[in-house]
N, C-alpha and C positions, 0 to 999 in steps of 0.2 A: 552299423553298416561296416562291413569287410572292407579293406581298403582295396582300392583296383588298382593295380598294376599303372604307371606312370605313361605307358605306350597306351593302356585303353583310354584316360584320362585325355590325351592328346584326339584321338581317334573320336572322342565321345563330341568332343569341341569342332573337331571336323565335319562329322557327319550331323551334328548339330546346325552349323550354319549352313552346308550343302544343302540340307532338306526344307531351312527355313526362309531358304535367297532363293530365289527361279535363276536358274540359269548358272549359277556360282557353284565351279569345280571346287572342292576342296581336299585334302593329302594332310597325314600326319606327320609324312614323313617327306623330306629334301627331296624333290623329284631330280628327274633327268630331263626332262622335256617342262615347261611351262605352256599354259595353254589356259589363255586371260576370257572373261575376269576368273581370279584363282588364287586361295585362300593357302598358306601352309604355315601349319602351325606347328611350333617350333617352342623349346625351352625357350624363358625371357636368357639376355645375356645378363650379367651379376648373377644375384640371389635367384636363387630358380624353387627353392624349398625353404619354408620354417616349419621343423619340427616340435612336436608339441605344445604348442601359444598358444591351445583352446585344452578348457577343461576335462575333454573327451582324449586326448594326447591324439590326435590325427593329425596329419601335415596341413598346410596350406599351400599353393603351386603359383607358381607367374609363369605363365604361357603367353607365347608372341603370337598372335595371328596375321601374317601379313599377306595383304589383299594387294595383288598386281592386275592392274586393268590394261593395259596396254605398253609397247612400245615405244620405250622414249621419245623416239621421234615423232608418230604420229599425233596429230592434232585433234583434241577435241579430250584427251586425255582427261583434261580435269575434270570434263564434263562426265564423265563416267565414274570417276572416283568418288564426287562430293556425295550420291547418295548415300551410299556404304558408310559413310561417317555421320551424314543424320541419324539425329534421336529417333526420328518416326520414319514410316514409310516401307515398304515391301523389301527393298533393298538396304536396310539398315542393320546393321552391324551388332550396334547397341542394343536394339528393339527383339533382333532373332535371341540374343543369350538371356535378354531380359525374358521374354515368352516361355524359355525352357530351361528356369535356373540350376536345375539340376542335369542337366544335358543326357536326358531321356533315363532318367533314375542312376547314373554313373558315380556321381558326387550329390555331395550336399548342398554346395550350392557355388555357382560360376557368376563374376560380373566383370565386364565391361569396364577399366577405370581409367583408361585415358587414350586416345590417340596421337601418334607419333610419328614423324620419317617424313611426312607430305611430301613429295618429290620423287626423284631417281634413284631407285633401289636397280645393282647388279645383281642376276640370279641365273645361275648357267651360264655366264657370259655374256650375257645379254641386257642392258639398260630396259627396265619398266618403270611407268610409276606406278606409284606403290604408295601405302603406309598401310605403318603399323600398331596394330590392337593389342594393348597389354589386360590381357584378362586374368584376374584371379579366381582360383577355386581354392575351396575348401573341402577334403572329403571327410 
């Protein structure tokens, strides 16, 4: 497999979960407007790349998916985030990357391996809640 470019890799993780959530916008890139629920995936902070650690010399990537459902202020908030973080279920997070490990043939294979942040994330200025999916690929 040719390696894909670092912005398709992001883009492939986006349009992976837009197409696999009903209803969930998702952006590969830092928007200007948010517009909930709404996924943007983004380099992890630290390590974002290890080069060559599989016998094929291909990278392996940490990418942040972070899912904002609403408003910090408004209520019911949590009620909106907890499915996205289930294992199972139409709205799950874990279950969409699981279903498409290679996120529609881009990489070799994408998972799911922790979530993070539960709470108030600022994005545009604006308080949401939010967490965050650190997803690994491999291409």
């Amino acid at each position: 497999m040719t390696q894909p470019a670092f912005s398709a890799i992001r883009q492939a993780l986006a349009d992976t979960l837009s197409s696999a959530i009903p209803g969930l916008r998702a952006t590969a890139n830092r928007p200007l407007q948010i517009n909930p629920p709404m996924v943007v995936v983004m380099p992890s902070q630290g390590p974002l790349a290890t080069y060559s650690v599989s016998t094929d010399g291909q990278a392996d990537f940490s990418l942040r998916a972070i899912l904002l459902v609403a408003p910090g202020d408004s209520s019911g908030g949590e009620d909106l985030l907890d499915p996205y973080i289930a294992t199972t279920g139409s709205q799950s997070v874990w279950a969409a990357v699981n279903a498409d490990q290679t996120l529609g043939g881009v990489v070799s294979f994408a998972e799911v391996i922790q979530a993070t942040g539960y709470g108030l994330m600022n994005m545009t200025g604006i308080d949401y809640l939010a967490c965050t999916f650190t997803v690994s690929v491999g291409v």
